[in-house]
TORRO-441923 format. One record per residue (C-alpha): residue number from 1; residue in one letter; chain; x, z, y. Coordinates in steps of 0.2 Angstrom, whole numbers, plus 5000, padded with zeros to 4 digits. Each point is the difference from the previous one (the first is absolute). Example, Ala and Ser with C-alpha at 12.3 -4.5 7.8 and 13.67 -1.06 7.14 Angstrom:
  nr rest kette    X    Z    Y
   1    A     A 5062 5039 4978
   2    S     A 5006 4997 5017
This chain:
  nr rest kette    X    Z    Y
   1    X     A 5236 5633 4537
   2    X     A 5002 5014 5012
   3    X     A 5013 4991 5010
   4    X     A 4986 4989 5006
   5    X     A 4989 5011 5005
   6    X     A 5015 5007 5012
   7    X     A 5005 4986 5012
   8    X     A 5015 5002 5007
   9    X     A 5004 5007 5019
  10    X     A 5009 4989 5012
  11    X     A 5013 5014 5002
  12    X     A 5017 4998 4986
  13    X     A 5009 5017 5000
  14    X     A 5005 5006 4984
  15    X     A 4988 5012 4997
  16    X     A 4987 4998 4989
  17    X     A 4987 5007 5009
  18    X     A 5004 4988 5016
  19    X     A 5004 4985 4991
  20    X     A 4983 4999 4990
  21    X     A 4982 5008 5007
  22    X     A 4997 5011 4986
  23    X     A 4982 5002 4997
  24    X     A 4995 5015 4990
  25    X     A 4983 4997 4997
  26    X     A 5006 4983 4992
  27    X     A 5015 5009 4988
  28    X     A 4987 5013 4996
  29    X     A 4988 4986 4993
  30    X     A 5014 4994 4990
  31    X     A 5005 5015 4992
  32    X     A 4982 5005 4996
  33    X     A 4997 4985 4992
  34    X     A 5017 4998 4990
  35    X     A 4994 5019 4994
  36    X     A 4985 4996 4994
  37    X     A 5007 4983 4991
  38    X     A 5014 5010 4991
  39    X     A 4988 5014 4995
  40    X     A 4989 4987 4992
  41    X     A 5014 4995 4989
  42    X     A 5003 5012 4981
  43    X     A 5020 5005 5002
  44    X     A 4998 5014 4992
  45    X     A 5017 5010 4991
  46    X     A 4999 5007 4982
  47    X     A 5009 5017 4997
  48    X     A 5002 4994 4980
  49    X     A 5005 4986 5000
  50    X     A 5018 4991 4998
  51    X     A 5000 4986 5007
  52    X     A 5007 4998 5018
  53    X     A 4988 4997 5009
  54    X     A 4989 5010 4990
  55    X     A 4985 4988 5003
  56    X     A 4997 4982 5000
  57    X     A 4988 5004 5015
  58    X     A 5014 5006 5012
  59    X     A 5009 4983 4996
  60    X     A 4984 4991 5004
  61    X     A 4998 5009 5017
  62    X     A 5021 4996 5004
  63    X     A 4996 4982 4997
  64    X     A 4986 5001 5012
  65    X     A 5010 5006 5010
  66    X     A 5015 4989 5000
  67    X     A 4987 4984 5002
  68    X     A 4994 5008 5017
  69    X     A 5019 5008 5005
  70    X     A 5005 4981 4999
  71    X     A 4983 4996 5010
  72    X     A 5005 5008 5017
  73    X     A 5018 4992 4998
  74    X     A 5010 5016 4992
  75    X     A 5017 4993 4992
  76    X     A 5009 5002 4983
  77    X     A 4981 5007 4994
  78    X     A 5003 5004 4980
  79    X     A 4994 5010 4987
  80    X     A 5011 5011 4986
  81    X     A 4997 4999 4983
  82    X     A 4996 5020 5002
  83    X     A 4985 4994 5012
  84    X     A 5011 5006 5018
  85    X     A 4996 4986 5013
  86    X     A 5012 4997 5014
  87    X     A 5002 4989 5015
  88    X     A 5008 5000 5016
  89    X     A 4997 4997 5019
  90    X     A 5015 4993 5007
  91    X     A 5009 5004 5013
  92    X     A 4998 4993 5019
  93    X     A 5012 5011 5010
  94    X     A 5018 4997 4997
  95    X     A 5006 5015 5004
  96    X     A 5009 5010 4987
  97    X     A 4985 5009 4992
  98    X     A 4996 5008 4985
  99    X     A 4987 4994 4984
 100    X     A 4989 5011 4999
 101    X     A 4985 5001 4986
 102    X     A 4984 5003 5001
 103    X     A 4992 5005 4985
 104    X     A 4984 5004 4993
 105    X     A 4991 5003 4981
 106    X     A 4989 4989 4993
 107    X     A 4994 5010 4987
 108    X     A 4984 5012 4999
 109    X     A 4997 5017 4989
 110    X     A 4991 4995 4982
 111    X     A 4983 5008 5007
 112    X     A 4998 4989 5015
 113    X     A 4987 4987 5002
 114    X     A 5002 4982 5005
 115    X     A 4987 4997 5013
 116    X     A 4999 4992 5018
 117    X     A 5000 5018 5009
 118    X     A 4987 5006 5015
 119    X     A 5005 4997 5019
 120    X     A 4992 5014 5013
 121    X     A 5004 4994 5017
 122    X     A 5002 5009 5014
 123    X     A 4997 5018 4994
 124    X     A 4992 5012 5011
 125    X     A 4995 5017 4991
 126    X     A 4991 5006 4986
 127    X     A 5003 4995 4981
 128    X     A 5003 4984 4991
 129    X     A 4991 4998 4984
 130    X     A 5012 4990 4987
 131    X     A 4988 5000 4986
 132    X     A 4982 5008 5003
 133    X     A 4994 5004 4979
 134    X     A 5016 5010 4999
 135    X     A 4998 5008 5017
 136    X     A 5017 4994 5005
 137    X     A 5005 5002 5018
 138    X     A 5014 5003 5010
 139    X     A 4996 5013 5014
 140    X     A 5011 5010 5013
 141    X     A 5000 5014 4988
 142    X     A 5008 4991 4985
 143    X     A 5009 4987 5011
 144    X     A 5005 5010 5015
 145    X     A 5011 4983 5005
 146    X     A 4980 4994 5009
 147    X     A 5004 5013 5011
 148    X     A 5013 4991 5009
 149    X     A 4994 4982 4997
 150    X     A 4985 4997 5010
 151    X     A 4998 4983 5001
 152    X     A 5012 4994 4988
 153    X     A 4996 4987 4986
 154    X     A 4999 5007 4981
 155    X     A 5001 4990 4985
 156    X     A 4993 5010 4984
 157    X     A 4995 4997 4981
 158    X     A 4982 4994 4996
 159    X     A 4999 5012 4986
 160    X     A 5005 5016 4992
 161    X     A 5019 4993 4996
 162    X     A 5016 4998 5012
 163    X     A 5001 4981 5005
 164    X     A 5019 4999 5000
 165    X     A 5003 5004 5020
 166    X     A 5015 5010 4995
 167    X     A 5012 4985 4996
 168    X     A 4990 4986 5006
 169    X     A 4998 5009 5020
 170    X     A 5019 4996 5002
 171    X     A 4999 4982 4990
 172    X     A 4989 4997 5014
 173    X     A 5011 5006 5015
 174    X     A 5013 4990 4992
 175    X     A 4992 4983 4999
 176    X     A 4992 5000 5017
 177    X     A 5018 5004 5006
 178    X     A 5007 4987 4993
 179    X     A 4986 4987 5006
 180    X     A 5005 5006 5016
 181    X     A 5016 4998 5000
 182    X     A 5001 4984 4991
 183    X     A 4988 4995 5011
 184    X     A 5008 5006 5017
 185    X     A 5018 4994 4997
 186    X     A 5005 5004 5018
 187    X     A 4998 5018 4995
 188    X     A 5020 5005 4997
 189    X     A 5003 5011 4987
 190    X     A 5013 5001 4985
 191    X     A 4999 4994 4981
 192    X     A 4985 5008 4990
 193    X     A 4995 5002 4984
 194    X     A 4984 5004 4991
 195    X     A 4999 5008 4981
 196    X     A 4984 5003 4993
 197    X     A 5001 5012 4983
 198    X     A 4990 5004 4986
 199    X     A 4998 5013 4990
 200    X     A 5004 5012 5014
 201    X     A 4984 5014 4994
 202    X     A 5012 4999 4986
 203    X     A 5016 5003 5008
 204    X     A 5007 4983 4992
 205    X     A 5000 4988 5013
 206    X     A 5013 5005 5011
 207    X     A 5012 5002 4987
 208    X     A 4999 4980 4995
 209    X     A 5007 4994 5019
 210    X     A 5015 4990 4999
 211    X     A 5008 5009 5016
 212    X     A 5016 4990 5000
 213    X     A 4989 4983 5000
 214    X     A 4987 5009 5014
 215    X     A 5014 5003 5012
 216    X     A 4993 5011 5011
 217    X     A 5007 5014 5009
 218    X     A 4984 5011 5005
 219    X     A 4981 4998 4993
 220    X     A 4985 5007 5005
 221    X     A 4990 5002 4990
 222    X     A 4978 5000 5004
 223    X     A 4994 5013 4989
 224    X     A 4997 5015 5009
 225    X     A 4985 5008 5009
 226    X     A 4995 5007 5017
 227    X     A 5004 4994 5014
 228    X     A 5017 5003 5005
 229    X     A 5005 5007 4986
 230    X     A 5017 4994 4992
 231    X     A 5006 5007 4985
 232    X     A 5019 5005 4997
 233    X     A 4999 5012 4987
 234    X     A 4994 5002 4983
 235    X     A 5004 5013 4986
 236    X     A 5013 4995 4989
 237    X     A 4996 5001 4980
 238    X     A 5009 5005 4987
 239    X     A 4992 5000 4981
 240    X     A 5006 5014 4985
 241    X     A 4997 4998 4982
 242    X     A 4998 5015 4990
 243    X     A 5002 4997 4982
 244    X     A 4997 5014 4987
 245    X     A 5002 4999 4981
 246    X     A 4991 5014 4989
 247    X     A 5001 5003 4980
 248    X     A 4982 4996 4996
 249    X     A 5004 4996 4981
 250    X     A 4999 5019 4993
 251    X     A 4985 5003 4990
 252    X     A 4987 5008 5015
 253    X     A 4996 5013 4987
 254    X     A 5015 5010 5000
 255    X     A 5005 4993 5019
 256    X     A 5001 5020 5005
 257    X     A 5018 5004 4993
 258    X     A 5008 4981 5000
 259    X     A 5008 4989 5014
 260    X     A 4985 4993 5005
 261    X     A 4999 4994 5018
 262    X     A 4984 4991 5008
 263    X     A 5008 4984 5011
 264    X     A 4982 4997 5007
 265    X     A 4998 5017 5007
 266    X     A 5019 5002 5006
 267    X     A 4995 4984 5011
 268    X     A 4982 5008 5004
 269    X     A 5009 5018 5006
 270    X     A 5014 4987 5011
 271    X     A 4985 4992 5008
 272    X     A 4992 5017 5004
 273    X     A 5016 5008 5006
 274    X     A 5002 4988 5013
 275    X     A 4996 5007 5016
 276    X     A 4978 4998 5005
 277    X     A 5004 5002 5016
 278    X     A 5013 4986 5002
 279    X     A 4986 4987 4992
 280    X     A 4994 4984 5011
 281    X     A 4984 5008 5005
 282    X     A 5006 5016 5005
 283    X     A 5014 4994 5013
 284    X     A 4999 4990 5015
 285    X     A 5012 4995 5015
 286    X     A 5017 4999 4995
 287    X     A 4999 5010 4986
 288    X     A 5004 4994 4983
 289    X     A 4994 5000 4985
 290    X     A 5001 4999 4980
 291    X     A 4988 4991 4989
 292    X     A 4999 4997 4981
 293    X     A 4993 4981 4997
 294    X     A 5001 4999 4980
 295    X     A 5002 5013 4982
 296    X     A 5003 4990 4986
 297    X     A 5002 5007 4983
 298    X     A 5007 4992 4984
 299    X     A 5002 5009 4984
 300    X     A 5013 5013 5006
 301    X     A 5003 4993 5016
 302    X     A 4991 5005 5017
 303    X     A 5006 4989 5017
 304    X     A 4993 5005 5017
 305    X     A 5005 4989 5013
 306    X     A 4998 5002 5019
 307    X     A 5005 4997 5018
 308    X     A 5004 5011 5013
 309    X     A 4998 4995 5019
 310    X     A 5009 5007 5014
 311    X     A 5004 4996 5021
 312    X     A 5017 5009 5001
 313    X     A 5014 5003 4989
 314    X     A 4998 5019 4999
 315    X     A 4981 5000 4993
 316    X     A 5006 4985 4987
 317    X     A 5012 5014 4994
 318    X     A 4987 5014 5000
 319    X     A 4988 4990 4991
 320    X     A 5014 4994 4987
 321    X     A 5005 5017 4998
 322    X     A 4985 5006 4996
 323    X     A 4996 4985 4985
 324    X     A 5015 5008 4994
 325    X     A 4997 5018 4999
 326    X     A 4983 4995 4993
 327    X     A 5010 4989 4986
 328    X     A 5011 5014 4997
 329    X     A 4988 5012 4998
 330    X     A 4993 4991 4986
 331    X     A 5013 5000 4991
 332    X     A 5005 5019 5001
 333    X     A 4983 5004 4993
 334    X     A 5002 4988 4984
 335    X     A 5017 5002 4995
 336    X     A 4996 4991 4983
 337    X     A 4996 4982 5007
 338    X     A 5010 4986 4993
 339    X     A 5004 4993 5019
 340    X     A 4994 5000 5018
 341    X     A 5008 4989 5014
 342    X     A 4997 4997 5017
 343    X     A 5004 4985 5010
 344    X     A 5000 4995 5019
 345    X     A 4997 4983 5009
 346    X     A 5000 4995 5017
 347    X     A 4988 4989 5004
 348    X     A 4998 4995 5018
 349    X     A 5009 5011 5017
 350    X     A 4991 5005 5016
 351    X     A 5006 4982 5010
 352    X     A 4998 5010 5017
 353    X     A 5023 5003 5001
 354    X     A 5000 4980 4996
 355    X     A 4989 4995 5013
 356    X     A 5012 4993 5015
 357    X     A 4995 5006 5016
 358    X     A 5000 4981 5009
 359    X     A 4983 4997 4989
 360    X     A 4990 5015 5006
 361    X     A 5005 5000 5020
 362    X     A 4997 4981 5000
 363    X     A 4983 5000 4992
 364    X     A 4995 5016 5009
 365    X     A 5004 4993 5018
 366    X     A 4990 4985 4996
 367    X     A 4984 5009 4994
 368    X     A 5003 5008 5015
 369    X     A 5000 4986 5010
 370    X     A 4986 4998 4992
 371    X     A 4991 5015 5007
 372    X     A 5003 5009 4981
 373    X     A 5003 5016 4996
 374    X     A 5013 5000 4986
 375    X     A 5000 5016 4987
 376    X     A 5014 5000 4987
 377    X     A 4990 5006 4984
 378    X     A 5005 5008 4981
 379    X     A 4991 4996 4986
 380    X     A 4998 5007 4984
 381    X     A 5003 4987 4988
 382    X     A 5014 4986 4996
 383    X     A 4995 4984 5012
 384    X     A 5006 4981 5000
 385    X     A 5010 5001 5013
 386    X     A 5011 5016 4994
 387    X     A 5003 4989 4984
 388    X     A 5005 4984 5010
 389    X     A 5012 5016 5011
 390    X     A 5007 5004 4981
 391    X     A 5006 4983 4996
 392    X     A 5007 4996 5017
 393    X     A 4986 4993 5015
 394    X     A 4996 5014 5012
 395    X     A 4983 5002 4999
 396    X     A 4985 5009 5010
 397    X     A 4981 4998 4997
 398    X     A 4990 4995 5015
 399    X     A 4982 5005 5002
 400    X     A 4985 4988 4998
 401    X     A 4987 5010 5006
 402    X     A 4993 5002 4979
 403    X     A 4991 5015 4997
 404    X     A 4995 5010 4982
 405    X     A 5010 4988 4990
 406    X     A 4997 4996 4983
 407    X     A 4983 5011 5003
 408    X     A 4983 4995 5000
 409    X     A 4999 5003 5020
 410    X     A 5016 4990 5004
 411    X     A 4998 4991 5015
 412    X     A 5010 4988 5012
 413    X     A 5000 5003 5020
 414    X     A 5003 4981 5006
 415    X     A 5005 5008 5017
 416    X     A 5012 5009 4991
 417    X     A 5007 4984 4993
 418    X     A 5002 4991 5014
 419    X     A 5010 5015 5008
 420    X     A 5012 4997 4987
 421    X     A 5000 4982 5000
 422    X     A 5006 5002 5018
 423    X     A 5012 5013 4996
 424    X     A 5009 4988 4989
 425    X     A 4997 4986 5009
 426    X     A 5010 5011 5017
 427    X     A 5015 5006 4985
 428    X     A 5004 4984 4995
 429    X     A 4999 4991 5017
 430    X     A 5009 5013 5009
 431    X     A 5014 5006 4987
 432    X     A 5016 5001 5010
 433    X     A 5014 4988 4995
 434    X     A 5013 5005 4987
 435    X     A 5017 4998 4998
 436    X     A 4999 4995 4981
C-alpha cells in the first residue's frame, strides 16, 4: 500500500503535505503499476449492444475492482446492476465540507487490446518504439508532448492497438488516492466519493448514476489529457430526423407525366444540400458542425437522421437553420411527395454556464500550489462530466497526462499522473469550509 511506503512526519498540521512525507517516486510506482494491472484486464464497451453494461467484461473488471477498493479500506464499496462501481473515503475533518466525487470510466473502445502495457523509464530524447514489425513509434514529431517531458515516465501499448490508458489512467489516480488517504487518516479533508462508469465510449454510463443516492455536490472527474488542462466546455448536441415519403407505386413506364416522386433521392438531395463546409472534417475550434449518421429507406419511406454540434447558442441556431432550409428545399422541388417532416431534439448543453465558480478557483489554486499551470480547455465532443452537469453534479474533467486516445500511439505520462494525484490530493485537503 502506498501509505506505507510514506511514513508519517513528526509534524501534525492540517495540511496533507506536512502531515504525511509524500514520496513521489513511491506514488509514481503505484500508479504505474495499477496502469499496467488494469490495462491487462478486457473492459471493453460494445456500441450494439443493449444491455447495460454493454459487456460482461466491464462487469468483470468492476468486480476486480470493488475486491481491491475494499482492500485498501474504502467504505460502502458496491457495485450496480448496470456495472457503475462506487465507494467512499470518509471524512476526517469535521468542518462543514462538501462530498465531493471523483470519478473515472472503466470502460475501453471495442478495438483496444487487453495486454500488460510497456514501461519507459526516465525518457531522455529520441523515439520510443511501441511495436517494431509495424514500425510503431512515438517520436517528437507525432508526439510533440516528449518535447516537454524529458525525464518523465511513459507507459505505452505492446502492440499495434490502444491498451485502455484513456479511462484506466484516471482509475489509477483515483485508487492510489484513496490508498492514501485511507491510509493517512490524519490527513483532514471532507466526505468523498468515488464512481466508476461503463459504457462511457458509448455515452451510456454516466446516464445510469443514481445522483440523489451519490450525494455529492461537485465531481471531478479523471479523464482528461495534458497536463494542466481542465475541461469546462463541450458542444452541446442536438439530433433532427428528416422523414420523406414519395409515390413509388406508379408504373416507372409512364413515371414522366404522373405523381411520381423518388423518397430515396429527396433524402439523397437533403444530405447533399447540407452545407460541405459545416462538416466535422472541415471545421475546427469553436466552430460547429452538421453530420448525417444514417439513410434508411423502406418502400416509400426515406429517414435521414443526424446530429448537429455546436459551443454557443448562436452557431446551434445557424446550424438549425440551415438543416431547415435544406429540408425545405426539398420539398419545394417535389411538390408531389406524400409527406416530409422535420424534427428536433436536444440532446445534451454546453455544461460551461453550469459550472459554479467555487469548483474551478479551488482546484486551480491547488494545482497551483502545486507548481501547475491550469488552462481551461473546450472540446469538441459531449464528455462524462457535461452529462453528470445535465442531471444536476457540477462536473469538470481533470487531466491525466493520457495522450492519442483510443489510438494506436496512446500513451500515459506517469509524471503527468502523479501531478494530478497531487492536485487532487491539495483540492480536497485544502477546500475551505462551507456553510451548508
Amino acid at each position: 500500500m502506498l501509505a506505507g511506503l510514506l511514513p508519517m512526519a513528526l509534524s501534525a498540521q492540517q495540511n496533507w503535505k506536512a502531515v504525511v512525507r509524500y514520496d513521489k517516486q513511491a506514488a509514481k510506482t503505484q500508479m504505474t503499476e495499477r496502469l499496467q494491472k488494469y490495462a491487462a484486464q478486457d473492459s471493453h464497451a460494445s456500441p450494439s449492444a443493449s444491455t447495460r453494461p454493454t459487456t460482461k467484461e466491464q462487469l468483470a473488471f468492476g468486480k476486480m475492482l470493488v475486491k481491491e477498493l475494499k482492500h485498501v479500506g474504502a467504505a460502502n464499496v458496491q457495485i450496480s446492476k448496470e456495472g457503475i462501481v462506487t465507494a467512499e473515503i470518509p471524512a476526517t475533518s469535521t468542518k462543514k465540507l462538501p462530498t465531493i466525487a471523483l470519478v473515472a470510466h472503466l470502460d475501453t473502445t471495442p478495438d483496444s487490446v487487453a495486454e500488460r502495457p510497456q514501461l519507459h523509464a526516465k525518457y531522455t530524447s529520441g523515439d520510443i518504439v511501441l511495436d517494431r514489425a509495424a514500425n510503431l513509434r512515438l517520436t517528437e514529431a507525432n508526439s510533440t508532448q516528449l518535447l516537454r517531458a524529458h525525464g518523465h515516465d511513459f507507459v505505452t501499448s505492446a502492440g499495434n492497438a490502444p491498451f485502455g490508458a484513456d479511462g484506466k489512467a484516471g482509475l489509477s489516480i483515483i485508487i492510489t488516492l484513496a490508498d492514501y488517504l485511507l491510509g493517512n487518516t490524519a490527513v483532514q479533508h471532507g466526505p468523498i466519493k468515488l464512481v466508476f462508469l461503463p459504457d462511457s465510449s458509448t455515452h451510456n454510463g454516466a446516464q445510469d448514476v443514481n445522483i440523489d443516492a451519490l450525494g455529492a455536490q461537485y465531481a471531478y472527474v479523471l479523464d482528461g489529457q495534458d497536463l494542466g488542462e481542465i475541461t469546462t466546455a463541450n458542444f452541446a448536441g442536438r439530433g433532427f430526423t428528416a422523414v420523406f415519403v414519395g409515390r413509388r407505386d406508379i408504373t416507372l413506364a409512364h413515371a414522366i407525366h404522373s405523381t411520381f416522386t423518388d423518397n430515396l433521392l429527396m433524402a439523397s438531395d437533403f444530405h447533399t444540400l447540407l452545407p460541405r463546409q459545416r462538416r466535422p472534417e472541415n471545421t475546427s475550434g469553436s466552430r460547429g458542425y452538421i453530420m448525417v449518421d444514417n439513410i434508411l429507406t423502406q418502400g416509400e419511406k426515406s429517414t435521414v437522421t443526424g446530429y448537429i454540434r455546436a459551443f454557443s447558442d448562436s452557431d446551434m441556431s445557424d446550424l438549425n437553420h440551415q438543416v431547415t432550409q435544406a429540408f425545405e428545399t426539398v420539398k419545394a422541388m417535389n411538390p408531389n411527395r406524400k409527406n416530409a417532416t422535420l424534427a428536433f431534439e436536444d440532446q445534451f448543453q454546453n455544461a460551461q454556464k453550469q459550472i459554479p465558480a467555487v469548483m474551478l478557483q479551488n482546484l486551480e489554486t491547488a494545482l497551483r500550489q502545486e507548481d501547475v499551470q491550469s488552462k481551461r480547455i473546450s472540446v469538441r465532443d459531449n464528455t462524462d462530466a457535461a452529462v453528470l452537469t445535465s442531471r444536476g453534479l457540477p462536473a469538470v474533467s481533470v487531466f491525466t497526462g493520457v495522450f492519442h486516445a483510443k489510438e494506436p500511439l496512446e500513451y500515459a505520462d506517469v509524471d503527468v499522473m502523479e501531478a494530478a494525484l497531487r492536485g487532487l490530493l491539495t483540492t480536497v485537503t485544502d477546500w475551505p469550509e462551507t456553510n451548508r
